[in-house]
C-alpha positions as CSV (number, residue, x, y, z in Angstrom):
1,X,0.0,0.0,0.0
2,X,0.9,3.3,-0.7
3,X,1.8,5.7,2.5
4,X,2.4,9.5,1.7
5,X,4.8,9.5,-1.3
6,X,5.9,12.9,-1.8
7,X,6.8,15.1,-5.4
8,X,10.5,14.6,-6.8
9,X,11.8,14.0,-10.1
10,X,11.6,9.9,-9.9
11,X,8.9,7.4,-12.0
12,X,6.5,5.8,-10.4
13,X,4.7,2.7,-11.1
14,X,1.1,2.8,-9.9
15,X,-1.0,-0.9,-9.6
16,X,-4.5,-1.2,-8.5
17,X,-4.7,-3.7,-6.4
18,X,-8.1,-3.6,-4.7
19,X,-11.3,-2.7,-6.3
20,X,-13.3,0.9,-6.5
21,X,-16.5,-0.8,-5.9
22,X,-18.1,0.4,-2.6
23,X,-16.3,3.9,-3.0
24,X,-17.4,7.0,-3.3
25,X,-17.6,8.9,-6.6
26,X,-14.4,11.0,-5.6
27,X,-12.3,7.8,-5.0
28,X,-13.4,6.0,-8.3
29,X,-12.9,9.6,-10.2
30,X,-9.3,9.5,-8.5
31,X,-8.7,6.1,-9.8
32,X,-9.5,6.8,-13.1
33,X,-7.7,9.5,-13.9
34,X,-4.4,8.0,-12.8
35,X,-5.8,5.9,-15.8
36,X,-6.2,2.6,-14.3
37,X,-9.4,0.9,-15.3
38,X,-8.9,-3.4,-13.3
39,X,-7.4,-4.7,-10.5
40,X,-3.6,-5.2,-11.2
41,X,-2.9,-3.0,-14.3
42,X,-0.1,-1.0,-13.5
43,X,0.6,2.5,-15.1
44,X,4.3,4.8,-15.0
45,X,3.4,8.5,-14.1
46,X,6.5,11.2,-12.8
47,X,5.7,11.8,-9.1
48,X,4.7,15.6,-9.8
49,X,2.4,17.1,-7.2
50,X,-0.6,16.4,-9.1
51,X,0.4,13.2,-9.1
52,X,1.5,12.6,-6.0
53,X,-1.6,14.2,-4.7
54,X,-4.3,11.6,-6.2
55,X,-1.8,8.4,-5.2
56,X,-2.3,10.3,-1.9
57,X,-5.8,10.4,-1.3
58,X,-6.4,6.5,-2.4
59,X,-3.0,4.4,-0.9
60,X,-5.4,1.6,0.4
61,X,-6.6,1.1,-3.4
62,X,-2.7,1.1,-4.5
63,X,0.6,-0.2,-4.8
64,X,2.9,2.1,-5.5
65,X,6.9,1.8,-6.4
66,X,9.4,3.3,-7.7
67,X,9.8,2.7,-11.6
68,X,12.9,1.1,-12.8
């Protein structure tokens, strides 16, 4: 699970590992626009604010780690 990842310069690779159903319509919007769309796809974003931000305010629907 993710816990408070913070903005720098790195890659990050984002996995949804638990599902959006049962959440509320920010959480699932949140989701989405990270661009992950099942349980275990796995997307690379730059950990930029806005990024960091949304990874922030759903760690118990992610795993996140640092892209090689």
């Amino acid at each position: 699970m993710a816990k408070n990842i913070v903005p720098s310069d790195a890659k990050l690779a984002i996995t949804q590992v638990k599902s959006i159903i049962g959440g509320n319509q920010g959480q699932r919007d949140v989701v989405r626009s990270l661009g992950l769309k099942r349980i275990g796809q796995t997307v690379v974003r730059t950990a930029d604010p806005v990024t960091v931000g949304m990874v922030n305010k759903v760690p118990h629907l992610l795993k996140v780690e640092e892209a090689k």
